[in-house]
C-alpha positions in Angstrom: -180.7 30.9 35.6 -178.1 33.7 36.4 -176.9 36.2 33.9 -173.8 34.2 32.8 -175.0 31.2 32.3 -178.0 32.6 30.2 -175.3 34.1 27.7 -173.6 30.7 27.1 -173.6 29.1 23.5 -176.0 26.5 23.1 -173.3 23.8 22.9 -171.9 24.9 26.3 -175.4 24.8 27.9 -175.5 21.2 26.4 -172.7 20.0 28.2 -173.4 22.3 31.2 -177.7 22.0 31.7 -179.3 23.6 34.7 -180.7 20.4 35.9 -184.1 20.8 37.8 -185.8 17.2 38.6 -189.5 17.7 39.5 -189.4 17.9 43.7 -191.5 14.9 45.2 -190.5 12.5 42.5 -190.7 9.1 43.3 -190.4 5.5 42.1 -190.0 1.4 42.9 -187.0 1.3 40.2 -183.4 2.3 41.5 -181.9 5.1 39.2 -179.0 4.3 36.9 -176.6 6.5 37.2 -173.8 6.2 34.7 -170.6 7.2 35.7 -166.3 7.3 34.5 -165.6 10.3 36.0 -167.2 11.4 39.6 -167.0 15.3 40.1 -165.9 16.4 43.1 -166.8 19.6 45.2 -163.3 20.7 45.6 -160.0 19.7 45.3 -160.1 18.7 49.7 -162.3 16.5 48.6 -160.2 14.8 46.2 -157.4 14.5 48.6 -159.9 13.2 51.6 -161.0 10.5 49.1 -159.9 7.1 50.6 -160.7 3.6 48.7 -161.5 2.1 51.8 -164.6 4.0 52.6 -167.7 2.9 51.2 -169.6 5.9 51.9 -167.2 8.0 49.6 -167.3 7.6 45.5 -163.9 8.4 43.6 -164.5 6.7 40.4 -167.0 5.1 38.2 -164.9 2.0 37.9 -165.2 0.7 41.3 -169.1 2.1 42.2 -171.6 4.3 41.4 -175.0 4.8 43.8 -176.9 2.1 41.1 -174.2 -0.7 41.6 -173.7 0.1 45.2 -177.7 -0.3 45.6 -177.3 -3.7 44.1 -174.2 -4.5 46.0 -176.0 -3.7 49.1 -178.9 -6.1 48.2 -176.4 -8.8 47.6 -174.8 -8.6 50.6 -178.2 -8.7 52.4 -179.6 -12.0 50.3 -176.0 -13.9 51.6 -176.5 -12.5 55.0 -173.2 -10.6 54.5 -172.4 -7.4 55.7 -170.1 -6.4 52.3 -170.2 -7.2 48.1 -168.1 -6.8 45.2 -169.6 -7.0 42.1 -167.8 -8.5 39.2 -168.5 -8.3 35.8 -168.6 -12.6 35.6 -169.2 -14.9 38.1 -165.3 -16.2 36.7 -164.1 -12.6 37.4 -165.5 -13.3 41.4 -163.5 -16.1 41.4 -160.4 -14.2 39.8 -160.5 -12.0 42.4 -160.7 -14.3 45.2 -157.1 -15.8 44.1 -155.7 -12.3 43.0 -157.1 -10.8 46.9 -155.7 -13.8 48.8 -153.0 -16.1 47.2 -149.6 -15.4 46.0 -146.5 -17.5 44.7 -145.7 -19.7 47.4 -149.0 -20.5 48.6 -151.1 -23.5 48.4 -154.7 -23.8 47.5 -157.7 -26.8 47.5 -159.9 -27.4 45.1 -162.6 -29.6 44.8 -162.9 -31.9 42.4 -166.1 -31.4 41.4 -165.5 -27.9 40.6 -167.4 -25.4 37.6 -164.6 -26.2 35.5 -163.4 -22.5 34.4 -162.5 -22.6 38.4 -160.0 -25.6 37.6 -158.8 -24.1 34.8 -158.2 -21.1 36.5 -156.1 -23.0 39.4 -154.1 -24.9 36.8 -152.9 -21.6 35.0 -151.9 -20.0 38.6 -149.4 -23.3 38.9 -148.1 -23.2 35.9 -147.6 -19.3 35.8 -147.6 -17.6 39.1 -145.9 -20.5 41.6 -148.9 -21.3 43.5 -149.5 -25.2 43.9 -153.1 -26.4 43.5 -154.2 -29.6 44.5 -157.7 -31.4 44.0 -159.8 -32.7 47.1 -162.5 -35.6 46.9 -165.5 -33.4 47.6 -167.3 -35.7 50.1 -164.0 -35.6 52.3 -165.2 -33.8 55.0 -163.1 -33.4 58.2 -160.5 -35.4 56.5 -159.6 -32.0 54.4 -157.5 -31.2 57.9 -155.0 -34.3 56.4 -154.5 -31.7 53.3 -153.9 -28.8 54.8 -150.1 -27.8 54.8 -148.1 -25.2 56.3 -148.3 -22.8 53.4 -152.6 -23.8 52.4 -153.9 -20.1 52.2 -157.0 -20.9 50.1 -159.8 -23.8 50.5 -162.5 -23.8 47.8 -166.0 -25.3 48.3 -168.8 -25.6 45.5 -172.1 -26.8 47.2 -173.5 -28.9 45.8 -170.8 -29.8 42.6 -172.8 -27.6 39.8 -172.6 -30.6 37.5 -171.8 -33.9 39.7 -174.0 -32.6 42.7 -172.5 -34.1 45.4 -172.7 -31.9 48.7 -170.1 -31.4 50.7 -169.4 -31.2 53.8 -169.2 -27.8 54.7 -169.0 -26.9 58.3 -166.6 -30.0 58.8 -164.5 -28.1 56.1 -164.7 -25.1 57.9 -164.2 -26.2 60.8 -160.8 -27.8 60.1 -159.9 -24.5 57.4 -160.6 -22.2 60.8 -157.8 -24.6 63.1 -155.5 -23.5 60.6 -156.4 -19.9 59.6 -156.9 -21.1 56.2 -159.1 -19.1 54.1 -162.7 -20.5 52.8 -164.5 -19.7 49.8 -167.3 -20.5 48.5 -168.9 -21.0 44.9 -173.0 -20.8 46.2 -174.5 -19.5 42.8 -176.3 -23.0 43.0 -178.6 -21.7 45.9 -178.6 -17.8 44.9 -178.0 -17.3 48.7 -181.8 -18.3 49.3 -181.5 -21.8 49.7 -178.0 -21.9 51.6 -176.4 -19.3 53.7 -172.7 -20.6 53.8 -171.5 -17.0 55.5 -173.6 -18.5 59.0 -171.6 -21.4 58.7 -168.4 -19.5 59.0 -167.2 -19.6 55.6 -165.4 -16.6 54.4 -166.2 -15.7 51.3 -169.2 -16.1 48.9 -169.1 -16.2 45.3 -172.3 -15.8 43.4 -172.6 -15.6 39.5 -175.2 -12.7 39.3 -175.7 -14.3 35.5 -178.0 -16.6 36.8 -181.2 -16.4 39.3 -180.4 -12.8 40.2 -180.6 -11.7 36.3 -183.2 -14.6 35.3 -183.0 -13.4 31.9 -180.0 -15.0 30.0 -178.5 -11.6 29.0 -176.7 -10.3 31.6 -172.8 -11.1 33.0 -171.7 -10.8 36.2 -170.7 -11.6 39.3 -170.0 -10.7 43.4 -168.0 -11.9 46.5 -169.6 -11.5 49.6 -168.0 -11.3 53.1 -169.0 -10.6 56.3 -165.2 -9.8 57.8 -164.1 -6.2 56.8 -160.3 -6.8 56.2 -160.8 -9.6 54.3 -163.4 -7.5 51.9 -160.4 -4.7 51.9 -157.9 -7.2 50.4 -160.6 -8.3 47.9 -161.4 -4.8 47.2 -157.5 -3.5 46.5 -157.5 -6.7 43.8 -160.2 -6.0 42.2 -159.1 -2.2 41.6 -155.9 -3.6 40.7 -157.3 -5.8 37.8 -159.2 -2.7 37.0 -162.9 -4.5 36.6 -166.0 -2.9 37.2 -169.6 -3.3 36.0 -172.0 -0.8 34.3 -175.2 0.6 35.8 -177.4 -0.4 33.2 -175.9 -4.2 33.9 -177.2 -3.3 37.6 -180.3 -2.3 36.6 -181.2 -4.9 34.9 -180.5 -7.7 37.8 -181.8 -4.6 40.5 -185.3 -5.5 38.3 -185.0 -8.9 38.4 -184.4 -9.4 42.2 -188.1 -8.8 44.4 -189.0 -11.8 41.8 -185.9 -14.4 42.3 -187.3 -16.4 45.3 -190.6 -17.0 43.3 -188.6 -17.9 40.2 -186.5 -20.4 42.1 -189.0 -22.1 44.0 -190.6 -22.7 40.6 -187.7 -24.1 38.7 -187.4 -26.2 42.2 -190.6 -27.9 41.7 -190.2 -28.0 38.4 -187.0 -29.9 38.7 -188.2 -32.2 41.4 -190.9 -33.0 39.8 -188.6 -34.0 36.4 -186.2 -35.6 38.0 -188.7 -38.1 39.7 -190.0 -38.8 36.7 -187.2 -39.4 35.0 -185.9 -41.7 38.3 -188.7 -44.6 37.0 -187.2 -44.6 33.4 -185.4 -47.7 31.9 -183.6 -44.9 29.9 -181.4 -43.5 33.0 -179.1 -45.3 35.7 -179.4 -42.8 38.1 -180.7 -39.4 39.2 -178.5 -36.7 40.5 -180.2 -34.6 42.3 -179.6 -33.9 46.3 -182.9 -33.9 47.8 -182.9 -37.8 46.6 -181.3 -40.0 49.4 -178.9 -41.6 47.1 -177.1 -38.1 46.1 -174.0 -38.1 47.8 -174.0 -36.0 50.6 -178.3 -35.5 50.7 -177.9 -36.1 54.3 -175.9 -32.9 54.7 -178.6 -31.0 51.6 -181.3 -31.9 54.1 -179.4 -30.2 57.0 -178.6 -27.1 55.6 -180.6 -26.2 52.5 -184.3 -25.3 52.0 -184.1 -25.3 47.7 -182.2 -26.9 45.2 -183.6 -24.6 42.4 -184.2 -25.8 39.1 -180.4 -27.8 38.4 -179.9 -31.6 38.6 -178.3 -34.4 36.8 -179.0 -37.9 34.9 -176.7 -40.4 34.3 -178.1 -42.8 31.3 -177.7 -46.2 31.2 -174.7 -47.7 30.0 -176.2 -49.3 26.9 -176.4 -46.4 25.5 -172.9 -44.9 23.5 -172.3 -41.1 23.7 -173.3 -40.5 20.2 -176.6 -41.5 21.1 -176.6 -39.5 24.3 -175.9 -36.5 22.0 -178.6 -37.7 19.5 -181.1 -37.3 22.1 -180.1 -33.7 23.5 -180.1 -32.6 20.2 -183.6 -33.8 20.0 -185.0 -31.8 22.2 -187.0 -28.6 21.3 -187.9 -26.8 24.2 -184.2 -28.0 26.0 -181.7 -25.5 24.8 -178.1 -26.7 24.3 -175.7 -23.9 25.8 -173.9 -23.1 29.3 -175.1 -21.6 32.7 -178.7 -21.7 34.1 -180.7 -19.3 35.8 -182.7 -18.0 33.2 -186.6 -18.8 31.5 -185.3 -21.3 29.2 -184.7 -24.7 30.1 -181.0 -26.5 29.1 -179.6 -29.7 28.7 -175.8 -30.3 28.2 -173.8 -34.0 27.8 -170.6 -34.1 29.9 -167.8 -36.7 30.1 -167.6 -36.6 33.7 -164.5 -38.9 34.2 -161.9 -36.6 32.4 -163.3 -33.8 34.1 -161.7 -35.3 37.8 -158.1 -36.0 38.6 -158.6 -36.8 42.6 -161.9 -39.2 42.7 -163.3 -41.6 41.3 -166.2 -41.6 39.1 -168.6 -44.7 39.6 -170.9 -43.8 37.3 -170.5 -45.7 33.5 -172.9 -44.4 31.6 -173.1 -40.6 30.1 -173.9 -37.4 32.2 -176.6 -35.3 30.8 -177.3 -32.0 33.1 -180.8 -30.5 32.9 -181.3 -26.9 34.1 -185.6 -26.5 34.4 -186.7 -23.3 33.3 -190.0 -21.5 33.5 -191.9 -23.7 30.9 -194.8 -26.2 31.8 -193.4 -29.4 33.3 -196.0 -31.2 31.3 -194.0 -30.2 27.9 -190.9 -30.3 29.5 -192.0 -33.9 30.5 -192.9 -34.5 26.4 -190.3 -33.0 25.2 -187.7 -35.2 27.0 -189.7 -38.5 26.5 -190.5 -37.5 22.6 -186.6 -36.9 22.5 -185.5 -40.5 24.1 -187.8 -42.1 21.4 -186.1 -40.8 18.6 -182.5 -41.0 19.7 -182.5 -44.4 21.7 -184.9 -46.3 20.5 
């Protein structure tokens, strides 16, 4: 310590420590390193600083060395050369619109989309002049017949996160590339580990980090994922220009969680399986959504590109049964949590009213929807705790 510093006050050497970390140090965790402000060396520095270099940090907002390790991992799971992190999976999809579309433009959405994604579309049409239409997911090469002169933006979600039908995707692509209309993609479904859409030539991949890469049900956020570098630039601008960012401690939490996702998933994907073939020889339920059962919609397409479906999949119950019994019977269930997302320990069950959820297919399905996410739990219990609950609620 030289002279000077030694004579500071206490409080100055506070703010100011001589910081010595033991040489040789070493560790499996990633550090978090917190930052708002990033010090530079000098002021050349400052004025060198460009946004578009990754290698370069300017501010704590938009990446620290913690986030940027995660971002980095992200990118590699997808097969992608570059991520964004986000601090919701819906703040991915926010940025995808704010990077790419503008008034004028037209976008196509499923319509089997995660619902906060329609939402989202709606309020850009009926605020910002961009016109949103809805696209039967199992249309295939027949989405070239909705592309118009001013389509800048064509969603996917694979397989529908509630519905589960599977689209088409390289016959989407395809017909999105003959136009040099942009295609993104909502893959949280798969993690990146069961489907690599980026190989198929889709643009952009959106991942809600609040599921299999956090597997713990208490942590938000999100990435978009790109292999092209201009298109990651306009994403990039937006999402400094909506002024999100995500916090190192978030990052370390999902860093810790990652080396275990592929062992969680394939779990909750046997789990699931084995579930929803039970449930298949029930009186109780109509069908069984789930897309590694022929009669999914679009399982010929699952069985071509995917190697998972991780631990999500859908019932429909028989029509016999009214939707206050439906709801009798998830509120039955003990070890079946009633709440939103998936991803984490805890298995979840949710009723949904599929048919005023759609606007451009039909639903040929009568009976209630009930979505089961199959956590880390037994399947035996899981098993009991579903057939215990159909006793009591529907006789």
């Amino acid at each position: 310590m030289t002279d000077s510093k030694s004579k500071r006050a206490p409080q100055t050497r506070v703010v100011h420590p001589d910081i010595e970390l033991a040489p040789g140090f070493a560790s499996f965790a990633a550090p978090v390193m917190r930052a708002s402000t990033v010090v530079f060396p000098d002021l050349a520095a400052v004025r060198a600083a460009d946004w578009r270099d990754e290698s370069q940090w300017r501010y704590g907002l938009h990446a620290t060395p913690t986030s940027a390790a995660l971002a980095q991992r992200i990118a590699a799971i997808e097969g992608g050369q570059y991520a964004l992190l986000q601090p919701s999976g819906l703040a991915a999809i926010s940025n995808v619109y704010f990077g790419i579309v503008k008034a004028g433009d037209d976008v196509l959405i499923p319509d089997n989309v995660y619902s906060p994604n329609r939402d989202h579309g709606q309020w850009l049409a009926r605020d910002f002049g961009v016109t949103v239409r809805y696209y039967d997911p199992l249309v295939g090469a027949g989405i070239a017949d909705l592309i118009q002169p001013n389509t800048r933006l064509i969603w996917i979600e694979a397989p529908g996160s509630v519905t589960m039908e599977v689209p088409d995707v390289r016959a989407i692509v395809s017909a999105a590339r003959e136009r040099n209309v942009v295609t993104a993609i909502d893959n949280t479904y798969s993690a990146g580990l069961a489907f690599r859409p980026l190989e198929l030539g889709v643009d952009i991949s959106v991942q809600a980090l609040t599921k299999y890469q956090s597997g713990g049900s208490d942590v938000l956020m999100g990435a978009t994922i790109t292999i092209d570098r201009d298109l990651h630039l306009k994403l990039k601008q937006a999402r400094m220009r909506l002024g999100v960012g995500v916090s190192a401690d978030d990052c370390s939490l999902v860093l810790r969680s990652l080396p275990s996702m592929k062992a969680r998933f394939e779990t909750h994907d046997r789990t699931a399986l084995a579930l929803a073939r039970w449930l298949e020889t029930r009186g109780e339920i109509a069908a069984v959504l789930h897309p590694a059962f022929e009669d999914c919609p679009g399982h010929d397409v699952f069985m071509r590109e995917f190697t998972g479906a991780g631990g999500l999949f859908s019932v429909v119950f028989d029509a016999r049964y009214s939707p206050a019994q439906i709801d009798a019977f998830v509120e039955a269930l003990e070890l079946f949590a009633i709440g939103w997302s998936w991803g984490g320990a805890h298995s979840l069950a949710m009723p949904y009213d599929v048919a005023k959820m759609r606007t451009a297919s039909q639903w040929p399905h009568r009976g209630t929807l009930v979505r089961f996410y199959a956590g880390l739990e037994d399947e035996s219990d899981l098993r009991a705790d579903i057939e215990r609950a159909m006793a009591s609620a529907l006789g």
